[in-house]
C-alpha positions as CSV (number, residue, x, y, z in Angstrom):
1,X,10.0,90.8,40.3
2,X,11.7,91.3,36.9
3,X,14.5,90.0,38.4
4,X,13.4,87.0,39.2
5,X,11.6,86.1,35.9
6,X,14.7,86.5,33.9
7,X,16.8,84.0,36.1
8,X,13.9,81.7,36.0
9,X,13.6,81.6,32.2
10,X,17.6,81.7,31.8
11,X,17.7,78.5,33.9
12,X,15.0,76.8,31.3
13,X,16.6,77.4,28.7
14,X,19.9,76.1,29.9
15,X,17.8,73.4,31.6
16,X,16.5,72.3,27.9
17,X,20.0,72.5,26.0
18,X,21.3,70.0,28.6
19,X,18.6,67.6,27.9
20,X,18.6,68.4,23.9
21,X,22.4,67.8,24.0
22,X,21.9,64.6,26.0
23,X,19.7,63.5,23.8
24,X,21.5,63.6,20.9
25,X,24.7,61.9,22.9
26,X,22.1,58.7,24.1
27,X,21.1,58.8,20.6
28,X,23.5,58.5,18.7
29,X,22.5,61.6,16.2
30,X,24.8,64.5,14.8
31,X,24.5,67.9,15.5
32,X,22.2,69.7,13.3
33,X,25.1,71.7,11.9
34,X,27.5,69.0,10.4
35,X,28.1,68.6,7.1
36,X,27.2,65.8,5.0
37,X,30.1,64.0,3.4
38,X,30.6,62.4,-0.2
39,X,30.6,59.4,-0.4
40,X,33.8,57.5,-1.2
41,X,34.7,56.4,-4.6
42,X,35.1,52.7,-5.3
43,X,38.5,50.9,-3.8
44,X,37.8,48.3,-6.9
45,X,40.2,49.4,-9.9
46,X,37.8,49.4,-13.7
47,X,38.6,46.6,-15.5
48,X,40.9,46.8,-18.4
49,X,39.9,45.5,-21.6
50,X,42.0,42.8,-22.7
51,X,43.9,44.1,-26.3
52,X,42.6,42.8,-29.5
53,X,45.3,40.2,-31.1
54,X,47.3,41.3,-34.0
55,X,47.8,39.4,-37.0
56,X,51.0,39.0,-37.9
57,X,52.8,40.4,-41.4
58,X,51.9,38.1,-44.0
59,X,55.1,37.5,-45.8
60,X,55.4,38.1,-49.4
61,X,57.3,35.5,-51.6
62,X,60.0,36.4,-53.6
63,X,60.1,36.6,-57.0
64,X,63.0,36.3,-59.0
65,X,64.4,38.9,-61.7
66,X,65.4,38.6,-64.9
67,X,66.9,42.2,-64.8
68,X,70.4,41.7,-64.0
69,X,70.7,45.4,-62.4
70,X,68.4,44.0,-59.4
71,X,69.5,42.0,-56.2
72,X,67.2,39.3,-56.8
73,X,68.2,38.8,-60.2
74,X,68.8,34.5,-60.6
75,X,71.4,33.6,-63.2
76,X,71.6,29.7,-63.8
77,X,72.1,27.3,-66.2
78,X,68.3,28.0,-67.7
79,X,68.2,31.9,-67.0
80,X,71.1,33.7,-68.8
81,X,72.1,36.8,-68.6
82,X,70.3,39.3,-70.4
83,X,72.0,41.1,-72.8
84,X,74.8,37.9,-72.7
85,X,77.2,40.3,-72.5
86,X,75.9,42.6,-69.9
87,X,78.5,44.7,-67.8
88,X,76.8,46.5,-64.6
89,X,77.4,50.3,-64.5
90,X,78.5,51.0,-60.4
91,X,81.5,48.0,-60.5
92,X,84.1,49.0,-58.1
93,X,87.6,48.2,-56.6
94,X,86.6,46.1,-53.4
95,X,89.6,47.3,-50.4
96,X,90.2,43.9,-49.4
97,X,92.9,41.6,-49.7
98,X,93.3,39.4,-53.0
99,X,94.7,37.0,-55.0
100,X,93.5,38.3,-58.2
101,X,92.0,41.8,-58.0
102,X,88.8,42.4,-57.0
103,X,85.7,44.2,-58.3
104,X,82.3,44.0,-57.5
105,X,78.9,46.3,-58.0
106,X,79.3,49.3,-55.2
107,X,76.8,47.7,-52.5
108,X,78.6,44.5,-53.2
109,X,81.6,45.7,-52.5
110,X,81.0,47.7,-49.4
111,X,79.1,44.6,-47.9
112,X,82.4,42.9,-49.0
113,X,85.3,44.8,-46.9
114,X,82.6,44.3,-44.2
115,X,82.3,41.3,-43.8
116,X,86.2,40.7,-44.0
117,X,86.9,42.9,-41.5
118,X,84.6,41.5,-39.3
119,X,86.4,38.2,-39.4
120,X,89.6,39.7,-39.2
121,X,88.6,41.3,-36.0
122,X,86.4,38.4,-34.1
123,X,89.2,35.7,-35.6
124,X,92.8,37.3,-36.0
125,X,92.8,35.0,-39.1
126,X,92.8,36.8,-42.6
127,X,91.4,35.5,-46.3
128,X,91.5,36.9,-49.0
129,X,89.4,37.5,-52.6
130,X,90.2,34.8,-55.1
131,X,87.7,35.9,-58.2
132,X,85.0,38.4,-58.1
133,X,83.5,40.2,-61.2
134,X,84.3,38.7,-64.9
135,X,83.1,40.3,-68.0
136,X,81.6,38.3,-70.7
137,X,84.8,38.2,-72.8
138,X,87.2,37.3,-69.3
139,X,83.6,34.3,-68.6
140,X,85.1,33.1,-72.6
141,X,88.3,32.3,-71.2
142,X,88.0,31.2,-67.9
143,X,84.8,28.5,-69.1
144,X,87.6,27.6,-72.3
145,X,90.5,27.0,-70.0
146,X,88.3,24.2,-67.7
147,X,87.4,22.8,-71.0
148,X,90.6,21.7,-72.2
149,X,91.7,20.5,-68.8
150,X,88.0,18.8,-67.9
151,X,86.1,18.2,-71.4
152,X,82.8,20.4,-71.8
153,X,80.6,18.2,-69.3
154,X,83.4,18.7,-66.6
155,X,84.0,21.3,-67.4
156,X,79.6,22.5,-66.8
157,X,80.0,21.3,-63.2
158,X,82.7,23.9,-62.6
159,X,82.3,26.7,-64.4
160,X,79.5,28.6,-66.2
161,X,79.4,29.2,-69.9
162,X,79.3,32.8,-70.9
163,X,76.6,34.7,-70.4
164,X,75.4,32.5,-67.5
165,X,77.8,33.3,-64.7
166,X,77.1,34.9,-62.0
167,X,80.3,36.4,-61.6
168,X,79.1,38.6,-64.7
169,X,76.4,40.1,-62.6
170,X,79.2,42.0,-60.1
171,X,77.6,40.4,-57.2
172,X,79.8,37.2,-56.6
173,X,83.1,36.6,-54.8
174,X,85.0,33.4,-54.5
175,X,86.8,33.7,-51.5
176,X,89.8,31.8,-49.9
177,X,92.1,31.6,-47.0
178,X,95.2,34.0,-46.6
179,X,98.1,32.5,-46.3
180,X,96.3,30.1,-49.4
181,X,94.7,26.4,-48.1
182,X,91.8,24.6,-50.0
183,X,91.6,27.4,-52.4
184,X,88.6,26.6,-54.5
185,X,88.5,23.0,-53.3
186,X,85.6,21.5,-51.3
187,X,87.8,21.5,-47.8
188,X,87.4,25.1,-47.7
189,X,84.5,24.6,-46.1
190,X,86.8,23.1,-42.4
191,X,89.1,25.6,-42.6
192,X,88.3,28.3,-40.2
193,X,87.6,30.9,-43.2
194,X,84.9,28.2,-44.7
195,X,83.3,27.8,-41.4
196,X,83.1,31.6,-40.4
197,X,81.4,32.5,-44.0
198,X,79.2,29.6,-43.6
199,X,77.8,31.0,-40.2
200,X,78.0,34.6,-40.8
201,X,78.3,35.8,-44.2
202,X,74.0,35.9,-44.4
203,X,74.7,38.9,-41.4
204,X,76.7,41.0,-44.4
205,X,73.4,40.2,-47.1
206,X,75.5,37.1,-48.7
207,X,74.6,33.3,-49.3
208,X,76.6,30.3,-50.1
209,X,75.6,30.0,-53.6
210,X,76.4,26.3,-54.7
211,X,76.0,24.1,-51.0
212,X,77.2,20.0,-51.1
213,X,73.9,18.5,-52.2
214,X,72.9,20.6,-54.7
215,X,74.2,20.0,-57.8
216,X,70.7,18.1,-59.0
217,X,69.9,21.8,-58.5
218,X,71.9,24.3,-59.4
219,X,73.8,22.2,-61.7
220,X,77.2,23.0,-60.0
221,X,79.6,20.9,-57.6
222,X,79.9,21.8,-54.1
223,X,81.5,25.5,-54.1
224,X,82.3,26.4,-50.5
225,X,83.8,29.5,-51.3
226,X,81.4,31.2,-53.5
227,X,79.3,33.4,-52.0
228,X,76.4,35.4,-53.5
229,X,75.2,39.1,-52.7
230,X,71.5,39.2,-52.6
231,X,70.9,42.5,-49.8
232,X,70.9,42.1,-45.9
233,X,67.1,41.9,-45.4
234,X,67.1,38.9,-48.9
235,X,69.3,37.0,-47.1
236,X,67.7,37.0,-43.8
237,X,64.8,36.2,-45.1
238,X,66.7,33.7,-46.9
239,X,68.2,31.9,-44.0
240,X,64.8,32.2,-42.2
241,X,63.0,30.2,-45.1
242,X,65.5,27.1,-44.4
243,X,66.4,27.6,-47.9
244,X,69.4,26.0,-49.5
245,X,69.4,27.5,-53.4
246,X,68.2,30.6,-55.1
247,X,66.5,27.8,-57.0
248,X,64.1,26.8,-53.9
249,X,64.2,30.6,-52.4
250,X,62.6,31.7,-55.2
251,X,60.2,28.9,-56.2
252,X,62.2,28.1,-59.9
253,X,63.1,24.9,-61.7
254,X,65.9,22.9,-61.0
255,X,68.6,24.2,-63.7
256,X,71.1,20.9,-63.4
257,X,71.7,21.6,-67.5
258,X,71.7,23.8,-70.3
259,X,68.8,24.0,-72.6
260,X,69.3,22.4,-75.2
């Protein structure tokens, strides 16, 4: 008798998980012992935020020096030297090749041998310093000497009285072309020296001092062969200005003659 209840409740039992198991298949429904799962995290990226704009550098003007010991100094035919007969302390020999030997403040200098090496290399042509640093007393010969060959109103177009070159500073050069062509005439400026220093010599922190067109200016004929050291980042910002003369770089007077 025992016996037979056990087989008859053992068949109900599997009887009802066949039915519970069909159920849940008909149904659709999970088993009551899975899991549940997280849910996913959004496929759409986050937005980024777009950057803020920067303003960009405001520039700062130059302003010209009276100090002849600084790059920026302007020396013209209304701003002399101060003393007259300053001398800069850090003059040196400048390595380079010359018709009269050169010397120019250290920085100059170095900027100097630079730049002519650079032109030697890209050009296989050479030049060659023609006049670089003149002290007050060598400034009373060299002005006297155009004097007797020009009278004094030539001779102002060419040369600077003492105490108002800026060969006095230590930071001009007159260059010319090596073997000698156009030296210190106005068709430097086509020979292949006059047209390389007119493209590059900002690179090396110099500008053409004295350009055609200036003299109502600066006072000066065209001078295609003097070049003035004012610092490589003066002289990009130079160039970047559009600027033609210290005069207009730096916001002065036109200096065309001396005071009387």
């Amino acid at each position: 008798m025992v016996p037979q209840i056990l087989r008859s409740r053992a068949l109900a039992a599997a009887t009802l998980a066949v039915v519970v198991v069909g159920c849940l298949v008909a149904c659709g429904g999970a088993p009551p012992t899975a899991k549940p799962t997280r849910e996913s995290p959004s496929s759409t990226p986050a937005e980024t935020p777009e950057p803020s704009p920067v303003a960009p550098p405001v520039r700062v003007a130059p302003v010209a020096s009276s100090d002849p010991n600084d790059l920026s100094v302007v020396v013209n035919k209304l701003r002399p030297l101060t003393p007259a007969d300053y001398a800069p302390a850090d003059v040196v020999e400048v390595a380079v090749p010359y018709a009269n030997q050169p010397f120019l403040r250290r920085e100059a200098a170095d900027a100097t041998v630079a730049m002519f090496a650079a032109f030697e290399a890209q050009t296989g042509l050479k030049m060659q310093a023609q006049s670089a640093y003149r002290s007050y007393s060598t400034q009373v010969s060299v002005y006297a000497g155009w004097v007797a060959s020009k009278g004094q109103a030539g001779a102002d177009l060419t040369s600077a009285r003492p105490g108002h070159s800026e060969h006095q500073t230590g930071l001009a050069i007159d260059i010319s072309a090596l073997p000698a062509v156009c030296t210190l005439q106005a068709c430097f400026a086509d020979t292949p020296q006059g047209q390389w220093l007119a493209a590059n010599a900002v690179t090396y922190g110099f500008v053409l001092r004295y350009p055609a067109g200036g003299t109502p200016v600066t006072g000066y004929e065209f001078e295609p062969w003097h070049y003035r050291y004012v610092g490589v980042a003066m002289a990009a910002d130079y160039a970047a200005t559009g600027a033609t003369t210290l005069e207009q770089y730096f916001g002065l007077p036109a200096a065309p003659t001396y005071a009387p």
